[in-house]
C-alpha positions in Angstrom: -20.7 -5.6 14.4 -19.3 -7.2 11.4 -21.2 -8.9 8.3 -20.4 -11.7 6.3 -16.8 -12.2 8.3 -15.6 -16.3 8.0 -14.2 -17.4 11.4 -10.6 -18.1 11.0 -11.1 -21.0 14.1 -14.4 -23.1 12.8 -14.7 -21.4 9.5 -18.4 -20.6 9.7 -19.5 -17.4 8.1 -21.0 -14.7 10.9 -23.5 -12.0 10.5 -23.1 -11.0 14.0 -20.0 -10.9 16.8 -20.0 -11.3 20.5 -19.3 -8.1 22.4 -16.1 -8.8 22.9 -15.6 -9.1 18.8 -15.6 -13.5 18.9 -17.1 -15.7 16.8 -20.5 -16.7 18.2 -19.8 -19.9 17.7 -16.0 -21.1 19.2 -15.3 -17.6 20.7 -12.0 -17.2 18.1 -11.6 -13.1 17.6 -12.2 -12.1 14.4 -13.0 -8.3 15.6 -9.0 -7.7 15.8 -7.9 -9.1 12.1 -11.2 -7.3 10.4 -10.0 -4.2 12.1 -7.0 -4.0 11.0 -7.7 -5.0 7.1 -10.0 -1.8 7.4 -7.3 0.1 8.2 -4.6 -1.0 6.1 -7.4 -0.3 3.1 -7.8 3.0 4.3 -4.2 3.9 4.4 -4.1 2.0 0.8 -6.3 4.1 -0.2 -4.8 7.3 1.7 -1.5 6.5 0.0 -3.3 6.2 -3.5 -5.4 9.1 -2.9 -2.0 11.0 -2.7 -0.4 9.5 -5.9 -3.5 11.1 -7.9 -3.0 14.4 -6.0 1.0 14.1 -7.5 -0.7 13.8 -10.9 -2.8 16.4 -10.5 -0.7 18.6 -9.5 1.6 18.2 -12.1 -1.2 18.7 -15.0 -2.2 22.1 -12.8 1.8 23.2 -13.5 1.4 21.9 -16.8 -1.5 24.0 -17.9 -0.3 26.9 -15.7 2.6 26.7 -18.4 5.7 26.1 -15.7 9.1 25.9 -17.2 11.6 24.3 -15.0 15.1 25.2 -15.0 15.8 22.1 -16.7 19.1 22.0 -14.5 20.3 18.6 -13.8 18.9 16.1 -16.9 21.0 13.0 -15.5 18.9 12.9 -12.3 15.7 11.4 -14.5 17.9 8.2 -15.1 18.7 8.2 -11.5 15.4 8.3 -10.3 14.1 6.0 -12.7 17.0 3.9 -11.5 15.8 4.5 -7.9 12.1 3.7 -8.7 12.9 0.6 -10.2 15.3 -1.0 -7.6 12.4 0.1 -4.8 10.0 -1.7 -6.8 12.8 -5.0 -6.1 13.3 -3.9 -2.6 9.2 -4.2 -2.3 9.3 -7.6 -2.4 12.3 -7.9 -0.1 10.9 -6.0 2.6 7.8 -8.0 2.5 8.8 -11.2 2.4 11.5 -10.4 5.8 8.3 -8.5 7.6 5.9 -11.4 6.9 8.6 -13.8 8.3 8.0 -12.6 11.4 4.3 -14.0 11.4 2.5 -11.6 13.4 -0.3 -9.6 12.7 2.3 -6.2 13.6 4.7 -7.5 10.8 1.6 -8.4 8.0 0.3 -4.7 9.0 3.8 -3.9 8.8 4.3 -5.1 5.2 1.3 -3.5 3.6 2.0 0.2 5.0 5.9 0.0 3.9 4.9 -1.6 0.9 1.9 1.7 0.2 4.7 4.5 1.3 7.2 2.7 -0.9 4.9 2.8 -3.8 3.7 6.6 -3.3 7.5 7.4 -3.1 7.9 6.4 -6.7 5.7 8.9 -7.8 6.8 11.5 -5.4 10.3 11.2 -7.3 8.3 11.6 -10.4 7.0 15.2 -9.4 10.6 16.1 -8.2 12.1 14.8 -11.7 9.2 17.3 -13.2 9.7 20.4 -11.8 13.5 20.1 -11.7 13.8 19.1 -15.4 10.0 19.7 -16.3 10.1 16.5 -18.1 6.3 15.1 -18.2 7.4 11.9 -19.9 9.2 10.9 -17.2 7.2 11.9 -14.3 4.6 9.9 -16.3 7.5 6.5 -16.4 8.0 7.3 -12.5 3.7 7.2 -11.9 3.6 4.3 -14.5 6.1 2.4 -11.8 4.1 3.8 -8.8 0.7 2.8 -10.1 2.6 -0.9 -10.5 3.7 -0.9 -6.8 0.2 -0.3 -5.9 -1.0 -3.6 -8.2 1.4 -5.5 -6.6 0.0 -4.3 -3.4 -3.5 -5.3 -4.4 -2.8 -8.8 -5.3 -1.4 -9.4 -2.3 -4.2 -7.7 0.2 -6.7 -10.8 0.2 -3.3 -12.7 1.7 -3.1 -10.5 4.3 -6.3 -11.1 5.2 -6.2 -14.2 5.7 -3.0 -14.2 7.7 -4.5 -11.3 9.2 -7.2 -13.5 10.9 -4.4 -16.4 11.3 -2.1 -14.5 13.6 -4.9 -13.2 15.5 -6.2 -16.4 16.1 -2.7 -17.3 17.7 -2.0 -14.1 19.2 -4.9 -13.6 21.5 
């Protein structure tokens, strides 16, 4: 049971789906593209949830008082080089997965797109506790959050295509 889901097929809002997960009224299924925009916000939010725990564990080492060796000062440009040209690459990867027009390639698009983002910050905590340099793992979780707002203004798309490709699909 869904509430307040539009029909993709006759556009009428439904409180209620057939058993099969159709809309009441033209028998379109709407069950398949709501399912999967619940689980692309979970792992959206799974993703996120693990950026924070990259923060947070770098203010733990912080206040723990961890010196890092400090060992190889020329890999924060290259990873902020890295984070920066994935943040390009985004856009790439989501523009050749939604040119396939299916609902595997939109579902496609927002996971790469969330594990792409989360990397970024993931290179920030490396580029900490090799060189212990806050400022930039802070640049590197700057650029991460940014993947994840480009994500988020382009999540009420999906949904829409979501229920779009369904609609042909089935």
């Amino acid at each position: 049971m869904v509430a307040k889901v539009q029909c993709p097929n006759c556009r009428q809002q439904i409180a209620h789906l057939t058993g099969q997960g159709a809309c009441p009224s033209c028998g379109a299924p709407v069950y398949l593209a709501q399912r999967e925009v619940t689980i692309l916000r979970v792992l959206g939010s799974a993703f996120f949830a693990s950026v924070l725990v990259c923060a947070g564990l770098v203010v733990f080492m912080v206040r723990l008082g961890y010196q890092a060796p400090g060992a190889a000062p020329m890999l924060n440009y290259i990873f902020v080089g890295i984070a920066v040209g994935e943040l390009g690459m985004m856009v790439l990867i989501e523009r050749a997965l939604l040119a396939q027009e299916t609902v595997r390639g939109v579902t496609g698009a927002a996971i790469v797109l969330a594990a792409m983002a989360e990397s970024i910050a993931i290179l920030g905590v490396a580029v900490f506790f090799v060189n212990g340099a806050l400022d930039w793992f802070v640049a590197l979780l700057a650029l991460s959050v940014a993947g994840f707002l480009y994500l988020a203004t382009r999540v009420p798309g999906y949904g829409r295509l979501l229920q779009e490709y369904a609609l042909r699909e089935q």
